[in-house]
Backbone bond lengths (Angstrom), bond angles and torsions (degrees), N, CA, C in turn:
res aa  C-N    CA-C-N  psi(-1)  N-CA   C-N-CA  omega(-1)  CA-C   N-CA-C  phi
1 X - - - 1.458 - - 1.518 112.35 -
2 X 1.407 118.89 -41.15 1.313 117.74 164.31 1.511 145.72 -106.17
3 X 1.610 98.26 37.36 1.326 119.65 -174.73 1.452 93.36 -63.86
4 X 1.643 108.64 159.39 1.815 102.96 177.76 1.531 101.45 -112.24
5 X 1.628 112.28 50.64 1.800 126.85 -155.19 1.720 80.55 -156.88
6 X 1.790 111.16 98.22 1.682 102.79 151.75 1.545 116.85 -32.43
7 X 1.190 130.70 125.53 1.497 144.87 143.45 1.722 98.69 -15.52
8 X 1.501 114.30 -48.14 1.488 85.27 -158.48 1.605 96.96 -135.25
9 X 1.103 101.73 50.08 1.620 124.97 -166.89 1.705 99.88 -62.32
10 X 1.258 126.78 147.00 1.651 120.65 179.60 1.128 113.28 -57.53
11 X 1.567 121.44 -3.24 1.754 129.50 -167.03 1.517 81.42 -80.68
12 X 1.323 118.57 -68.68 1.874 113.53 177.04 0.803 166.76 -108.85
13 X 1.813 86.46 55.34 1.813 107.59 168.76 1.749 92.21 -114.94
14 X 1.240 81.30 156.40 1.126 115.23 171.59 1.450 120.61 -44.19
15 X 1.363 128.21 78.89 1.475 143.65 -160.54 2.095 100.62 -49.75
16 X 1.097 137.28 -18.97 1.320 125.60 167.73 1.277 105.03 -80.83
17 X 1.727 130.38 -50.66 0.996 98.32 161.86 1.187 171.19 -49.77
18 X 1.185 114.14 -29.72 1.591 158.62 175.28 1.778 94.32 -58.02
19 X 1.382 101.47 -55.00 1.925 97.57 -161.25 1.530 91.65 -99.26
20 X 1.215 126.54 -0.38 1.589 118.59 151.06 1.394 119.49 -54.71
21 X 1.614 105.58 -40.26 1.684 118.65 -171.30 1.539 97.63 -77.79
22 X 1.249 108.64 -53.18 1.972 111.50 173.60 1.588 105.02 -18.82
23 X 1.340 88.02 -74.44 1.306 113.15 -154.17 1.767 97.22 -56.74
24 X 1.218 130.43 -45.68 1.013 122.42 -162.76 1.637 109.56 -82.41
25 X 1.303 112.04 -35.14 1.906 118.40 165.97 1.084 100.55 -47.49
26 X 1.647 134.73 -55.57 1.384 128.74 176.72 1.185 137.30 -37.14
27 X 1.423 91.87 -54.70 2.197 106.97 -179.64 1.050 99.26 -82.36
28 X 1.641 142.15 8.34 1.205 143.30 178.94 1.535 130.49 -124.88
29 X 1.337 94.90 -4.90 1.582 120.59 174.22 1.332 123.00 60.47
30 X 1.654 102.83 26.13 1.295 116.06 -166.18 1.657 90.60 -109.62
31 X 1.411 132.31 56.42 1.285 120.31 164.42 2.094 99.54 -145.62
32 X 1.276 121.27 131.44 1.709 106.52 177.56 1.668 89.12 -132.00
33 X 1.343 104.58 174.05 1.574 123.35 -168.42 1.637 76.97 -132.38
34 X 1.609 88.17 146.54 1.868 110.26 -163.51 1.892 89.56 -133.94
35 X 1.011 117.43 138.92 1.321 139.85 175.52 2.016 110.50 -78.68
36 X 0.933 125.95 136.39 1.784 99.00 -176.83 1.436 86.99 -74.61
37 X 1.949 66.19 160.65 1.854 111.27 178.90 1.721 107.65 74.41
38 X 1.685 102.18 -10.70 1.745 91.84 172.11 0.941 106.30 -72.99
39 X 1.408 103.54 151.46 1.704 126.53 172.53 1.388 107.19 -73.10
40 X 1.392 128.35 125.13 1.162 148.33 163.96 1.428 127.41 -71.26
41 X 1.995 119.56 71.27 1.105 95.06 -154.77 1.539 124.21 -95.73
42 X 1.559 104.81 157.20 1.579 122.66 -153.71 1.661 130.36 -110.57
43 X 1.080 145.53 160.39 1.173 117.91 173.56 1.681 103.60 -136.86
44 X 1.451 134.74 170.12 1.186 120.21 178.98 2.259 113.05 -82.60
45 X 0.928 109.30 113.47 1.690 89.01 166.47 2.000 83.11 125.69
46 X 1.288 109.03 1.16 1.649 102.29 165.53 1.294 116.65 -115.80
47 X 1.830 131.34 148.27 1.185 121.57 -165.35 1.857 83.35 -113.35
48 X 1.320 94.73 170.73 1.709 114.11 -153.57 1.317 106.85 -155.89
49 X 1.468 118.00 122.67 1.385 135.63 -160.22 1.522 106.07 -121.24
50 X 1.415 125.71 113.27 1.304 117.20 162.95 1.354 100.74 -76.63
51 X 1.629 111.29 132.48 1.731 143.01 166.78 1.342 89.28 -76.91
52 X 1.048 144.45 -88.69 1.675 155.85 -149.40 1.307 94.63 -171.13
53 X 1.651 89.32 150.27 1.325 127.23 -176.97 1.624 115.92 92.18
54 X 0.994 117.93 -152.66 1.998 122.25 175.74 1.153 99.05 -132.64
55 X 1.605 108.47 153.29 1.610 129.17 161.90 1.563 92.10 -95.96
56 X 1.477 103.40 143.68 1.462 100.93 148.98 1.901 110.83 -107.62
57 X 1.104 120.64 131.36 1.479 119.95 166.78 1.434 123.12 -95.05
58 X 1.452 118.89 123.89 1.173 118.12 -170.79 1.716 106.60 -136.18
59 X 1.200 114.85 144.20 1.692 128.08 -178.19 1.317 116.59 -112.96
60 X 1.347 128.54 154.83 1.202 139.10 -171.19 1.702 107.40 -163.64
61 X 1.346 108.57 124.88 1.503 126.02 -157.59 2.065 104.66 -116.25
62 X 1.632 106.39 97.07 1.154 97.11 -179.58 1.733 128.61 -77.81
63 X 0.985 112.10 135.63 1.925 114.32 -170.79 1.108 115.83 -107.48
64 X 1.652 130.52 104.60 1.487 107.53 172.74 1.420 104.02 -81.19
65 X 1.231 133.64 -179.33 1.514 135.09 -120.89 1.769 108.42 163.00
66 X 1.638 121.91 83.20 1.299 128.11 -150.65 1.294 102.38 -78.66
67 X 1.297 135.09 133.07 1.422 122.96 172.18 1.623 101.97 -94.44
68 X 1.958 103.17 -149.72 1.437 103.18 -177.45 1.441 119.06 -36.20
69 X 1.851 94.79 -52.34 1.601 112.97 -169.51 1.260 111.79 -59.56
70 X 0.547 150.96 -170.38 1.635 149.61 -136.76 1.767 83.84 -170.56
71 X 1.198 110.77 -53.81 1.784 112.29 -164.19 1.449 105.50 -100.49
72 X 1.618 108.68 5.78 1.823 96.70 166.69 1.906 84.83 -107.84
73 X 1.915 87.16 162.56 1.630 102.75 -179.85 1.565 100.77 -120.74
74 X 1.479 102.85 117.32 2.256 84.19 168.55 1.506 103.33 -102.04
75 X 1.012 100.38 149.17 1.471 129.17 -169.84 1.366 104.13 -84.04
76 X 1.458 141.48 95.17 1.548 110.76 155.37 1.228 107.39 -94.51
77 X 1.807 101.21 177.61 1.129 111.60 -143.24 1.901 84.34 -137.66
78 X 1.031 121.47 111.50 1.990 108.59 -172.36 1.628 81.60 -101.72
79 X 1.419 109.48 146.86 1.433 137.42 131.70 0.969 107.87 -0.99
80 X 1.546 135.87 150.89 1.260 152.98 -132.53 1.560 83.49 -126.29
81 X 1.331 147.87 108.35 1.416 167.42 139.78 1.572 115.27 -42.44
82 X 1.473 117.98 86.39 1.424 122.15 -179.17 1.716 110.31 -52.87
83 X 1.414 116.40 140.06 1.256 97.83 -162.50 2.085 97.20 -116.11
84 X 1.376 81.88 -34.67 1.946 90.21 -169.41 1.417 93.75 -177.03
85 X 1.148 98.93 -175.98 1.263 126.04 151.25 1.291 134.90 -127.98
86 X 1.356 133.26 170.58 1.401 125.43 -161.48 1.821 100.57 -142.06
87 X 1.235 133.47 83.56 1.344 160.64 175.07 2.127 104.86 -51.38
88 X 1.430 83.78 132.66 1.410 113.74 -171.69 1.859 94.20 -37.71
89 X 1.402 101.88 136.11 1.825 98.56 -179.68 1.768 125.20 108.21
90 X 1.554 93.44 -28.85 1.701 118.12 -158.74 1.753 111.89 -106.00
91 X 1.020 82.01 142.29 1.721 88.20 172.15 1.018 139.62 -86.91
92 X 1.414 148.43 148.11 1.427 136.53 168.59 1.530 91.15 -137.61
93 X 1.754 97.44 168.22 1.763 124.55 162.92 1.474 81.26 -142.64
94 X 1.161 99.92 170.43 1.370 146.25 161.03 1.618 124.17 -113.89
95 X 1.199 114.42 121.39 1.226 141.84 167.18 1.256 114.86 -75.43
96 X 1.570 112.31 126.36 1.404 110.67 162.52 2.132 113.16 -99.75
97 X 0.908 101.00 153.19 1.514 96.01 -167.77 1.865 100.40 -173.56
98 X 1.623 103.41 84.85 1.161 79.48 156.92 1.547 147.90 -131.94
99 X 1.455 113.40 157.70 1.465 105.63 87.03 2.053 100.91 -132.10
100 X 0.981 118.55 26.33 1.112 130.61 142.86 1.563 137.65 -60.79
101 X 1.076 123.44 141.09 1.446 123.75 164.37 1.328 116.06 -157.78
102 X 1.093 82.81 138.56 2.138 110.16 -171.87 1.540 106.75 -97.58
103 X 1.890 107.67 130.68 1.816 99.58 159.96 1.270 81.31 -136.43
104 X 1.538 103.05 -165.95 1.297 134.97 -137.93 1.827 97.15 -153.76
105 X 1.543 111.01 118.46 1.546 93.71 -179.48 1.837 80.03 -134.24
106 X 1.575 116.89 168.75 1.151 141.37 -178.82 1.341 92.73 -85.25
107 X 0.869 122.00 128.20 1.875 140.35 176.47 1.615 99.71 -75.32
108 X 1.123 113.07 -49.72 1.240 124.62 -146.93 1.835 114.91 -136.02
109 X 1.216 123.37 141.71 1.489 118.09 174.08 1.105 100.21 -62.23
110 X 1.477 102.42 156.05 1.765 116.33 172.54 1.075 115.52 80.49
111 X 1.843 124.49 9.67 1.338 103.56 -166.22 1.508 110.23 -104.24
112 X 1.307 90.65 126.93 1.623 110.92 -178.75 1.701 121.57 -73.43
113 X 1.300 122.99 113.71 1.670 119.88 -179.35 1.840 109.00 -125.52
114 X 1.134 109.90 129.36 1.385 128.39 -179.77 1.476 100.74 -105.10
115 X 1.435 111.11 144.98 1.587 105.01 -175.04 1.902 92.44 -155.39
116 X 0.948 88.70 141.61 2.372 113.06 -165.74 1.406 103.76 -110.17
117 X 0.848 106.99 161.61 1.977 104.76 138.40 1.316 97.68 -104.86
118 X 1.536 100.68 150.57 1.573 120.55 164.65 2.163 122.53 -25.63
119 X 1.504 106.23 -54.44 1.401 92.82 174.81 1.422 103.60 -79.63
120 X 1.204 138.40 8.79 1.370 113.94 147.97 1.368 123.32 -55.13
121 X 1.075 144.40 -39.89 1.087 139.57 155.07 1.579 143.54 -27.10
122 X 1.727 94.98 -38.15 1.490 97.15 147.68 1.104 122.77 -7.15
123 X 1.643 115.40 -72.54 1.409 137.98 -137.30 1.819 92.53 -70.13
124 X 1.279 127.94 -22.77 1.520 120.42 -175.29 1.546 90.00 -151.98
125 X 1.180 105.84 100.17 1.752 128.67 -174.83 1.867 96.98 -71.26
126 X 1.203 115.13 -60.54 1.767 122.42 177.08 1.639 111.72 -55.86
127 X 1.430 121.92 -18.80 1.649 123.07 163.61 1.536 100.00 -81.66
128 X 1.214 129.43 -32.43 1.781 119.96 -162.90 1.451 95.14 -80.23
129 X 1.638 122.91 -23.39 1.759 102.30 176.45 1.003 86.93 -84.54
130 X 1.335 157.11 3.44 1.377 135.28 -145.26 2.268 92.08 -102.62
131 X 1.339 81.57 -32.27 1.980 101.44 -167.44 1.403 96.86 -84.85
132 X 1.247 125.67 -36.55 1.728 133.82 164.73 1.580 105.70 -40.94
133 X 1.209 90.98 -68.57 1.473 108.45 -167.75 1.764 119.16 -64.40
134 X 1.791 106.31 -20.25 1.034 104.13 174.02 1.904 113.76 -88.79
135 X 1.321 110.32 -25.79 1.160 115.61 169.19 1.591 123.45 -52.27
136 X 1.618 103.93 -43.17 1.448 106.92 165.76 1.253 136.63 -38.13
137 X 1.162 100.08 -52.29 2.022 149.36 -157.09 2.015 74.02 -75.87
138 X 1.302 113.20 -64.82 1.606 94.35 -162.64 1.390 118.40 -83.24
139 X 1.575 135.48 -11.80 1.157 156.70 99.06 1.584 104.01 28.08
140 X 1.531 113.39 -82.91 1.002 133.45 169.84 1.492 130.12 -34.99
141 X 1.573 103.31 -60.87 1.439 121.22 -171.22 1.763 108.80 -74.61
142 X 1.674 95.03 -26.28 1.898 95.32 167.71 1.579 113.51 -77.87
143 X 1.258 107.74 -2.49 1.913 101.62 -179.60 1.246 84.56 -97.44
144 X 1.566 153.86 -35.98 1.368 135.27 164.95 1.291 117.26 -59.95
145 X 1.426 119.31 -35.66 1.667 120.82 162.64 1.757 107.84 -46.50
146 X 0.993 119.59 -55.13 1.470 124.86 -155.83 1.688 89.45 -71.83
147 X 1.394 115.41 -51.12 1.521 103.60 -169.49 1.202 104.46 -71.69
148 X 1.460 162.26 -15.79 0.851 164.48 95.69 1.756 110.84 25.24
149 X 1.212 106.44 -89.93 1.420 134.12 -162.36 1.978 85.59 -58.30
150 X 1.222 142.99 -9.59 1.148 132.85 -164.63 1.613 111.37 -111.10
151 X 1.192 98.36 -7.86 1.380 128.50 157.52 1.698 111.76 -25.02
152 X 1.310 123.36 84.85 1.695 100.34 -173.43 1.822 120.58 -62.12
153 X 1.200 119.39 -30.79 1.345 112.39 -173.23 2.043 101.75 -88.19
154 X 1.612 96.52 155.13 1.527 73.84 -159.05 1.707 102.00 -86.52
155 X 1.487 120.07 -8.23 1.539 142.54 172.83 1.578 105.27 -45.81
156 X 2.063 99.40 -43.92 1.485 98.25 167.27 1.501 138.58 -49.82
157 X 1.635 98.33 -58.34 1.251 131.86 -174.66 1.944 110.49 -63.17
158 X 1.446 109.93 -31.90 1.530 111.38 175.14 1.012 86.56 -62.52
159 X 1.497 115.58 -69.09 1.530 107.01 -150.00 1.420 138.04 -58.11
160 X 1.811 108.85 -18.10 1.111 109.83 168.69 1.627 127.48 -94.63
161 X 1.238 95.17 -11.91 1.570 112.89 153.96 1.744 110.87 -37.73
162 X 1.258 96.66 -82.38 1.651 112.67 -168.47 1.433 90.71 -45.26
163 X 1.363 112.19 -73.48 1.393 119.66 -175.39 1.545 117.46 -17.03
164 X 1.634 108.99 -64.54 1.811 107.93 171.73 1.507 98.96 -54.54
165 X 1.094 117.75 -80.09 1.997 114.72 -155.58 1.519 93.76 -41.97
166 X 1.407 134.83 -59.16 1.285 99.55 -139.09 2.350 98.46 -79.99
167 X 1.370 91.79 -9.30 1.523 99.58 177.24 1.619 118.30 -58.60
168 X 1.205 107.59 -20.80 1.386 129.36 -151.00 1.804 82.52 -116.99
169 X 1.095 130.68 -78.21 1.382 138.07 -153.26 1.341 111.84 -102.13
170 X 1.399 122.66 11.30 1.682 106.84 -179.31 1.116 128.03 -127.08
171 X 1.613 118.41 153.03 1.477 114.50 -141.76 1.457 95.62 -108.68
172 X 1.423 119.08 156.98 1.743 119.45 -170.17 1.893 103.43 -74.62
173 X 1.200 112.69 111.54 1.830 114.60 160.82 1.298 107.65 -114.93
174 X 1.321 91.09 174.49 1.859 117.98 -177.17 2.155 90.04 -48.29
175 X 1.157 124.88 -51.53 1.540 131.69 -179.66 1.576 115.73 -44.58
176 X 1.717 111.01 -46.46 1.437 119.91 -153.57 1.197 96.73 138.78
177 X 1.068 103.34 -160.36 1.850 123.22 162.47 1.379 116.05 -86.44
178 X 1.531 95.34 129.05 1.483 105.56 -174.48 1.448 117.25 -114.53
179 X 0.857 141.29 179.18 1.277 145.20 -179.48 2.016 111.90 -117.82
180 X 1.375 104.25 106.68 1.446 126.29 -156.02 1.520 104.78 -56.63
181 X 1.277 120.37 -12.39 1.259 132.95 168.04 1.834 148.80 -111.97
182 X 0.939 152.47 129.06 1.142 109.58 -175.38 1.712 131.31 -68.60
183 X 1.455 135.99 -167.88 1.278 119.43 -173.57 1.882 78.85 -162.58
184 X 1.629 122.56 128.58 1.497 141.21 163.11 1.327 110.97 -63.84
185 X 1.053 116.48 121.08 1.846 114.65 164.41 1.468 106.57 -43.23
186 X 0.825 126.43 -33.62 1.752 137.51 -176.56 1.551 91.25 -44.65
187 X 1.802 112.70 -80.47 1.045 131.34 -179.98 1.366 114.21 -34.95
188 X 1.272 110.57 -90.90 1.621 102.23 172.21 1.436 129.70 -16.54
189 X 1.703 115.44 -37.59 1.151 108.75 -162.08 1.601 98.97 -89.23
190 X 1.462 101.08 -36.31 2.055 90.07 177.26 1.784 105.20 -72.57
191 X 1.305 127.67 20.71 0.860 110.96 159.43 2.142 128.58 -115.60
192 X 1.272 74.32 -17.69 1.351 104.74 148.83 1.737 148.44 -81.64
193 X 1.789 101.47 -3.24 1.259 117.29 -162.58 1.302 127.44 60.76
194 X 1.353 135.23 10.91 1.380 133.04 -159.40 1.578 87.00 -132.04
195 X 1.351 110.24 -163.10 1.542 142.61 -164.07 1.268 124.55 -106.31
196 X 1.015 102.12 142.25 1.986 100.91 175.04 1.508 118.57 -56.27
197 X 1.701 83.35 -46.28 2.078 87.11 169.82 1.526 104.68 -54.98
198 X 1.138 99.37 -74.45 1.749 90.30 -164.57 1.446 128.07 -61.35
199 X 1.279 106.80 0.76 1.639 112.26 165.31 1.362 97.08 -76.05
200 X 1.197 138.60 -66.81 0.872 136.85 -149.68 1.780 126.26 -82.34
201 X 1.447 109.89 -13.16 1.390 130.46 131.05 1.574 125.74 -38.04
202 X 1.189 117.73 -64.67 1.456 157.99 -173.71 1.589 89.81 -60.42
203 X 1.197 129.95 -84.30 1.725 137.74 173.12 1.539 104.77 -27.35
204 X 1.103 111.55 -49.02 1.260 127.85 -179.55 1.554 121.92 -48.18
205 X 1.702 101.58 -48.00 1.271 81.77 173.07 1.793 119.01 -110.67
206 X 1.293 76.81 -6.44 2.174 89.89 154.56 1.494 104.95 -48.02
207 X 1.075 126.45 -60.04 1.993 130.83 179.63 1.071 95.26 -24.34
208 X 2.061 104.16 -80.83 1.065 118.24 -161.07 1.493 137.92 -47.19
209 X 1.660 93.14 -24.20 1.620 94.31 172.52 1.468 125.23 -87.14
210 X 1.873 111.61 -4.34 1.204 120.77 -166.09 1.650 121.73 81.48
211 X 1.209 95.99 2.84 1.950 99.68 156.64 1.086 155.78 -18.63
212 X 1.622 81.19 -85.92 1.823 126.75 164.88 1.519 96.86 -121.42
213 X 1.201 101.37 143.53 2.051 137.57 170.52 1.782 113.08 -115.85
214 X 0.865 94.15 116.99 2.049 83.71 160.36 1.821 109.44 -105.06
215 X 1.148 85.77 153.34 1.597 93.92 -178.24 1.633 99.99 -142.31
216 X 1.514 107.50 149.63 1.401 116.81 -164.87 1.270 131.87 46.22
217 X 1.329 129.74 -121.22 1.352 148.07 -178.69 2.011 93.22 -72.94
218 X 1.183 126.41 48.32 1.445 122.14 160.48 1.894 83.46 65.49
219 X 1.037 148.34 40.70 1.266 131.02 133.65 1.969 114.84 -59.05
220 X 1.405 81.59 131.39 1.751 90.17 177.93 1.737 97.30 -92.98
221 X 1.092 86.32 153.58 1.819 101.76 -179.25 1.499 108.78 -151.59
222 X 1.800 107.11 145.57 1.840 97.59 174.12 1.838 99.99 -94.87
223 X 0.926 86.47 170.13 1.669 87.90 169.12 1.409 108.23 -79.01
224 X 1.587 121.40 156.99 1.562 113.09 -171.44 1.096 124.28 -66.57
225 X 1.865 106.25 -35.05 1.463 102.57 -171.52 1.635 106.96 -67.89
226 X 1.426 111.38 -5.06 1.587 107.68 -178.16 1.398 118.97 -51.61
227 X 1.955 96.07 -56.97 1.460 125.72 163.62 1.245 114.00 -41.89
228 X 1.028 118.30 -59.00 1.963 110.84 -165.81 1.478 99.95 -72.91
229 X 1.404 123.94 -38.32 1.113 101.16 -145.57 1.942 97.51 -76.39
230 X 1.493 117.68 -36.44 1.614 122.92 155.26 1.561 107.96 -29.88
231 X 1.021 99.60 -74.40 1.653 99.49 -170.68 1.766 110.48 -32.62
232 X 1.467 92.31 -61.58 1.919 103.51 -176.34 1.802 123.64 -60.09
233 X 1.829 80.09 -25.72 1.185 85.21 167.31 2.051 137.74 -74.09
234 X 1.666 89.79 -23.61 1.626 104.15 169.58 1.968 107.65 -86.35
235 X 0.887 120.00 -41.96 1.200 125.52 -162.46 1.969 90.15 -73.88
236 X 1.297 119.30 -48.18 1.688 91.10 167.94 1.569 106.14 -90.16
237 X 1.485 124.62 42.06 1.572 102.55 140.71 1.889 93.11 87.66
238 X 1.375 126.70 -10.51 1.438 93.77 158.99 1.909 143.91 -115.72
């Protein structure tokens, strides 16, 4: 659960399979390359494969909100709610549910997304447990999100934030594990419920204690022994 290597990362599937699916999104025109920050667009009842690069997923919850009038409605409109991300190899859908609504933006240039319907899958029965199994796997990592997010202090809640993504998404540097992308205090904080200010307060004194590191372009990273010692710490059970 807390390997800092997706479970079903393109490193371990089965590389014929994988460029079987290429190949077939291709001759089928079911694969596009997204520019970052483009919107990735989605529909409910289709499954969706990041090729390379990251999705970012983000939510937004509409409120009507009665004023004097009784017979006028105001609409708010909340901030765009970072939800996850979805790493080169991995699947997403989208849910419709409202008064919610879910998109999908490219994290990153270059990022490539292929998208099926479900009996496509047919066609390679050993990839559909493979997308089962990855759905689980993220299933999972949102019930550590949620315990996380319940966190009362919000110093808590950053920290175990970073802690999942970069556990989940980060690659070994001279720093620790870093996170292959960058991530906005903005972001963090609507995903955290708090503020850009106070994220960025908050980071502040994460540095200072030796926590969190950034390296390069503001990549955040934990230090390794952070990583191992989490990891060793679930695998004997505490």
């Amino acid at each position: 659960m807390y390997s800092v290597t997706p479970q079903n990362s393109d490193a371990a599937r089965p590389f014929l399979t994988w460029q079987r699916i290429i190949d077939w999104a291709q001759e089928h025109y079911r694969v596009r390359n997204f520019s970052k920050d483009e919107r990735v667009p989605t529909r409910p009842g289709l499954l969706y494969l990041v090729q390379k690069g990251a999705v970012r997923l983000v939510g937004t919850a509409q409120v009507n909100a009665t004023g004097t009038n009784a017979t006028r409605l105001a609409r708010i409109s909340p901030e765009e709610a970072f939800l996850g991300f979805v790493g080169t190899g991995q699947p997403f859908e989208i849910v419709a549910q409202s008064p919610f609504t879910l998109q999908a933006y490219a994290h990153v240039d270059q990022t490539s997304v292929v998208w099926m319907y479900w009996h496509d899958l047919d066609n390679w029965p050993h990839f559909r447990r493979e997308v089962l199994d990855a759905f689980r796997y993220q299933h999972q990592r949102k019930l550590l999100w949620l315990s996380t997010l319940g966190q009362r202090r919000t110093i808590d809640r950053l920290l175990g934030f970073l802690t999942l993504l970069i556990e989940e998404y980060g690659e070994p540097t001279d720093e620790g594990y870093c996170l292959p992308f960058p991530l906005t205090h903005a972001q963090i904080g609507s995903a955290i419920g708090s503020t850009r200010v106070t994220v960025t307060r908050l980071m502040g004194k994460l540095r200072q204690k030796g926590m969190i590191r950034t390296q390069g372009d503001n990549l955040l990273c934990l230090p390794t022994d952070s990583v191992l010692s989490r990891s060793e710490g679930k695998l004997n059970g505490n």
